[in-house]
C-alpha positions as CSV (number, residue, x, y, z in Angstrom):
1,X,23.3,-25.8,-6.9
2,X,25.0,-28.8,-7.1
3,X,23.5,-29.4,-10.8
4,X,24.7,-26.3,-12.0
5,X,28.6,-27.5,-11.0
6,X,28.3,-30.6,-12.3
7,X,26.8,-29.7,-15.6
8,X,23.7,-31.7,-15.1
9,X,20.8,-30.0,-16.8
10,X,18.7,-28.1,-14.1
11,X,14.4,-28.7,-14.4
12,X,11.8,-25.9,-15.3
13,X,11.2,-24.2,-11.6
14,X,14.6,-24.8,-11.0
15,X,15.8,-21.1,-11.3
16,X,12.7,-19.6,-9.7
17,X,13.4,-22.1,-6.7
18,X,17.2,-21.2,-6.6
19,X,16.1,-17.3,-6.5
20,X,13.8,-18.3,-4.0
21,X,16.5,-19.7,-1.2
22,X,19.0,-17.1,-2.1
23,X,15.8,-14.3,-1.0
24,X,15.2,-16.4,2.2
25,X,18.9,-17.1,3.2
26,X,19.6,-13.2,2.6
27,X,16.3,-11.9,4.5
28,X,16.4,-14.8,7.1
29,X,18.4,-12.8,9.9
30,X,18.3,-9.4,8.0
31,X,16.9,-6.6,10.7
32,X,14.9,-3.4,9.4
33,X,15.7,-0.2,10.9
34,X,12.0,-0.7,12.0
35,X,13.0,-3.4,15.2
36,X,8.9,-4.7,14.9
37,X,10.7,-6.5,11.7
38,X,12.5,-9.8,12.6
39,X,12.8,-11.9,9.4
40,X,11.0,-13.1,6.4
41,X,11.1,-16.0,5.0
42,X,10.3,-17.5,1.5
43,X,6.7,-18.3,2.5
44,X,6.2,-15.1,3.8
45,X,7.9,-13.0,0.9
46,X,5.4,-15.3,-1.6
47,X,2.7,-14.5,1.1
48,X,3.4,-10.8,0.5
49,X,3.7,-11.0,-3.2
50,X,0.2,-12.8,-3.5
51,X,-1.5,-10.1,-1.2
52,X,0.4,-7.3,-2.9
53,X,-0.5,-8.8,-6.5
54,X,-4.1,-8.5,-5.5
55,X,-3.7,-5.3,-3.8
56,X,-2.4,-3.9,-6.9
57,X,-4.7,-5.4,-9.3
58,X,-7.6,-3.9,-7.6
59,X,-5.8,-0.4,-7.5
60,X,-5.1,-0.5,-11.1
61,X,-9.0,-1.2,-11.5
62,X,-10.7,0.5,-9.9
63,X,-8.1,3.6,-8.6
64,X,-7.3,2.6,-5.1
65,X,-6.6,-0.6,-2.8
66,X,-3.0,-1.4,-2.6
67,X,-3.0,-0.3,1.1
68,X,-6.4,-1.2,2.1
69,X,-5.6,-4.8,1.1
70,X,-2.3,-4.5,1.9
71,X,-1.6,-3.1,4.5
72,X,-3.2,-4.9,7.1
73,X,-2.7,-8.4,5.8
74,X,1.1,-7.6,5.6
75,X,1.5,-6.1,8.8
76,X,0.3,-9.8,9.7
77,X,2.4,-11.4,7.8
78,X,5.5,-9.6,8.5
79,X,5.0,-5.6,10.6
80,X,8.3,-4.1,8.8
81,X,6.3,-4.2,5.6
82,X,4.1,-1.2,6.6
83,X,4.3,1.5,6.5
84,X,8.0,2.2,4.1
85,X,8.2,-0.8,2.2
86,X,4.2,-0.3,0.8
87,X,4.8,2.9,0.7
88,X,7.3,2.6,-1.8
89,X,5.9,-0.2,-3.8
90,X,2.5,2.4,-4.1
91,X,4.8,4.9,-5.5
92,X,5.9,2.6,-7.9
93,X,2.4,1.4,-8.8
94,X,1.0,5.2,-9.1
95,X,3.6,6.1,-11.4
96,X,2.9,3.3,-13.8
97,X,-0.8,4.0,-13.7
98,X,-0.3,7.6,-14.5
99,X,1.8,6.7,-17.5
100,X,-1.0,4.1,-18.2
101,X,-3.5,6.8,-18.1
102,X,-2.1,10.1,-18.5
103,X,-5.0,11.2,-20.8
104,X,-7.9,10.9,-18.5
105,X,-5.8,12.7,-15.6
106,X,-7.7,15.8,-14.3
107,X,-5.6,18.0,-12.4
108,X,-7.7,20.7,-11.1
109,X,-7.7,20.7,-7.3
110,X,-5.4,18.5,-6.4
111,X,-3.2,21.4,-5.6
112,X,-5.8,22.0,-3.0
113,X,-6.0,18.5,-1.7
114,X,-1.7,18.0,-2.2
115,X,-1.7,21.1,0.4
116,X,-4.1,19.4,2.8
117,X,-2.0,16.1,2.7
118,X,1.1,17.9,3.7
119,X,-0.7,19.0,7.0
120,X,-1.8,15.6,7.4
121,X,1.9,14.2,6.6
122,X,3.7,16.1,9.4
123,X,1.2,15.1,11.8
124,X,1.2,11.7,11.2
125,X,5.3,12.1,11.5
126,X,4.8,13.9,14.8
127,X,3.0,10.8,15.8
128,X,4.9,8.3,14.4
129,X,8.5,10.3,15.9
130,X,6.5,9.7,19.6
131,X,5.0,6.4,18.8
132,X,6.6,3.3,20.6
133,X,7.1,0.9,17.7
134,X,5.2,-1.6,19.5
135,X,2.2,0.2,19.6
136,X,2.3,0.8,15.3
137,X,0.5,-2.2,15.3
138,X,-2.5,-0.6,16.9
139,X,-2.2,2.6,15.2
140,X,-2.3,0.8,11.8
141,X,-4.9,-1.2,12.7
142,X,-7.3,1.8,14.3
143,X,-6.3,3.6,11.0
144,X,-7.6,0.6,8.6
145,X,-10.8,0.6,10.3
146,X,-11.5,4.6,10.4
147,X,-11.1,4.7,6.0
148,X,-13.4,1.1,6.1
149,X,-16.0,3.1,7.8
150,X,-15.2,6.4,5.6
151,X,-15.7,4.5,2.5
152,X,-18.6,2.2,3.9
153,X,-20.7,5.5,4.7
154,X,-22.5,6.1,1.9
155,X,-21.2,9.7,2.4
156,X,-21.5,11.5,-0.9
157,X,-19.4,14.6,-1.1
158,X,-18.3,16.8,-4.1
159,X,-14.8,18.0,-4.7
160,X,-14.7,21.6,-3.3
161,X,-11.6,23.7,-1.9
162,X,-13.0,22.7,2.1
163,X,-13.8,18.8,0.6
164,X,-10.1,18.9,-1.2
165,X,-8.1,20.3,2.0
166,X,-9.7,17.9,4.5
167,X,-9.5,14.9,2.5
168,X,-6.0,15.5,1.9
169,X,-5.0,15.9,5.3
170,X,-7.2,12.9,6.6
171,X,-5.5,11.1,3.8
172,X,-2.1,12.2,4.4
173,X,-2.9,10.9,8.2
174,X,-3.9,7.8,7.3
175,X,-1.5,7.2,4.3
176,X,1.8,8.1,6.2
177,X,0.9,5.6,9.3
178,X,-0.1,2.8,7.3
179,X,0.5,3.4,3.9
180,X,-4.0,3.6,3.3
181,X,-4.6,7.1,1.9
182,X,-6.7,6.0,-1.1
183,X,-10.2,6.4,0.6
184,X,-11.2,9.7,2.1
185,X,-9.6,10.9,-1.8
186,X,-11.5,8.1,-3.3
187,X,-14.9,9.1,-1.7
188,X,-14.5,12.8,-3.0
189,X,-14.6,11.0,-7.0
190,X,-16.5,8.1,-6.6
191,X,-18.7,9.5,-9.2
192,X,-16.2,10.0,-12.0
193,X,-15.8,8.1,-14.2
194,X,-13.2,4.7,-14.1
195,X,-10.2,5.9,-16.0
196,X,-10.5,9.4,-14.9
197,X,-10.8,8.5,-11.1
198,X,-8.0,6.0,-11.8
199,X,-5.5,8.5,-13.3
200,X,-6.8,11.6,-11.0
201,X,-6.0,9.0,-8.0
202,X,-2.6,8.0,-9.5
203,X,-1.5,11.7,-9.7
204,X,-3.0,12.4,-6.2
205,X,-0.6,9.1,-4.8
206,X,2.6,9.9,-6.9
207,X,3.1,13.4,-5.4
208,X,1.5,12.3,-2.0
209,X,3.6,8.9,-1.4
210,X,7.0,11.2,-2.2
211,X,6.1,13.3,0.5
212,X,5.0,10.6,3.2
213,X,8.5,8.8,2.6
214,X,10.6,11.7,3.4
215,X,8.6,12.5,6.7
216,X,9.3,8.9,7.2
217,X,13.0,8.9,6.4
218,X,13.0,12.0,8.3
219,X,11.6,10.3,11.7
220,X,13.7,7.2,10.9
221,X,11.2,4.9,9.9
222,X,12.6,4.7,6.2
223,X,15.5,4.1,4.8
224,X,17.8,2.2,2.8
225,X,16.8,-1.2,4.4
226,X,13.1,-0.5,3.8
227,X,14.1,0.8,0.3
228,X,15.3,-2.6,-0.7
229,X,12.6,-4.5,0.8
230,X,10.5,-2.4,-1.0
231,X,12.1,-3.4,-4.0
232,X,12.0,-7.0,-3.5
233,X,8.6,-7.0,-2.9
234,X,7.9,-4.8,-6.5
235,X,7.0,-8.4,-8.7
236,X,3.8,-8.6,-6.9
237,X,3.0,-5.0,-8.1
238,X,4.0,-5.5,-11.1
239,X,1.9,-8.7,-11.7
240,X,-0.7,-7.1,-9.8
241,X,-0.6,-4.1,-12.5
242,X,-0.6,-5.6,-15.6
243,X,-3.2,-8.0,-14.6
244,X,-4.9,-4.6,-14.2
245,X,-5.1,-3.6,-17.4
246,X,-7.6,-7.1,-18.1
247,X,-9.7,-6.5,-15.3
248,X,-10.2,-2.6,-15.0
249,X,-13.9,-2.9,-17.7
250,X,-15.3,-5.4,-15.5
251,X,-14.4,-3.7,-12.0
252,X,-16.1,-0.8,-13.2
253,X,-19.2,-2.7,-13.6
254,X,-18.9,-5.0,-10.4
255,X,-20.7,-3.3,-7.5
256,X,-19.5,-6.9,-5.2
257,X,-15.7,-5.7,-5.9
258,X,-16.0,-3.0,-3.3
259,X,-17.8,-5.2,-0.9
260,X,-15.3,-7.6,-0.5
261,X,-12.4,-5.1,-0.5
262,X,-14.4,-3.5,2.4
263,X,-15.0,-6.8,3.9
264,X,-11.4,-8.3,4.0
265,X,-9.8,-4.9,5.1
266,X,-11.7,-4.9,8.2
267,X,-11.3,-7.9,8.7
268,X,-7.9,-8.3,8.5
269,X,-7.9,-4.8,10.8
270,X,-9.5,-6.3,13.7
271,X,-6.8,-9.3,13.3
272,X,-4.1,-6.5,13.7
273,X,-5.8,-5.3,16.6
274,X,-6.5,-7.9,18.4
275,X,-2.9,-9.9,17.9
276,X,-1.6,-6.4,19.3
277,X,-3.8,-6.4,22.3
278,X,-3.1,-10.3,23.1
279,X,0.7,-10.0,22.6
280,X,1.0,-6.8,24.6
């Protein structure tokens, strides 16, 4: 700062370091309504926009990801990230994929699967209301490996009313506790093809994410202080989405993309689990 007063010309990163220390000094004692959250840090806010750049990217690709990457390797970095703050940034990230793709949306049964979701939702609220927040940890870790093993099945199952309603729900469980709802909807249209499972998915997620936030606000677990986390953590999306738009041929074609996702997301699962378990 001092360049700036005394006129002195400031060099290239300069402004992207200055943004930098003005995030850290305003985060560094800042406290979420969620108390697992204690501060975060400049490392851990680039931390969070690397994973969420590469959560998104893969979303935008291949139609879901932002939470199976995400969530688990943020609820390392920092637990007040999941599940509000993701939440929102997938909101976010859905809406710009549906305007993306609007064309190859298919909208028929997602009414069925939007109804199952709200089931799901208020469950998942009723749990979360009753949860002590130091137990989320294990809940979003449990709930990282259960849609792993879902999408690791092999299970091949066709989009029917029953298929719809149960996905949603398991989905709307899932998605509302730590912000991973992509598989169980995911498995129902892994045969469609890429930008139609991409823009069906991003439809799905839009209307879905809306309704896990309010049963979030509702059982104090999002508000205003998660809002704007949320919102700082959005340039990793964004990256993450346009980066998308490069990728999204070759992801279609890459069988080893969805290995690795599976791989690091249980990975990082156990991690959750086991830091919970040896801390608690």
């Amino acid at each position: 700062m001092a360049a700036l007063a005394t006129g002195l010309p400031l060099p290239p990163a300069a402004p992207l370091l200055i943004v930098l220390m003005d995030v850290s000094n305003t985060f560094e004692a800042h406290e979420l309504s969620n108390p697992l959250f204690v501060t975060l840090t400049a490392i851990q806010l680039l931390l969070a926009w690397a994973v969420l750049c590469a959560g998104a990217t893969l979303q935008g690709s291949i139609g879901f990801g932002l939470g199976v990457v995400g969530a688990p390797l943020l609820v390392l970095i920092a637990p007040g990230l999941v599940p509000g703050p993701l939440l929102f940034d997938a909101l976010v990230l859905a809406v710009l994929m549906v305007y993306r793709e609007h064309r190859s949306i298919h909208l028929s049964g997602l009414g069925w699967a939007l109804a199952g979701r709200a089931v799901g939702v208020a469950v998942a609220a009723g749990m979360l209301a009753l949860m002590p927040t130091d137990r989320l940890g294990l809940a979003i870790g449990a709930a990282v490996l259960l849609v792993v093993a879902i999408n690791a099945s092999g299970l091949r199952v066709r989009p029917g009313t029953g298929s719809l309603i149960m996905a949603g729900m398991l989905s709307g469980l899932t998605g509302t506790i730590s912000s991973i709802g992509g598989p169980p909807m995911a498995l129902l249209y892994q045969d469609a093809a890429g930008a139609r499972l991409r823009s069906t998915l991003s439809g799905y997620f839009m209307v879905g994410a809306i309704m896990s936030l309010v049963a979030l606000a509702l059982v104090g677990r999002f508000g205003m202080a998660e809002l704007r986390l949320g919102a700082l953590l959005l340039p990793g999306v964004i990256v993450g989405f346009v980066l998308s738009s490069h990728v999204a041929a070759v992801a279609d074609r890459a069988s080893a993309t969805r290995v690795l996702v599976l791989t690091v997301s249980a990975t990082a699962g156990v991690a959750v689990i086991l830091r919970q378990l040896l801390a608690g």
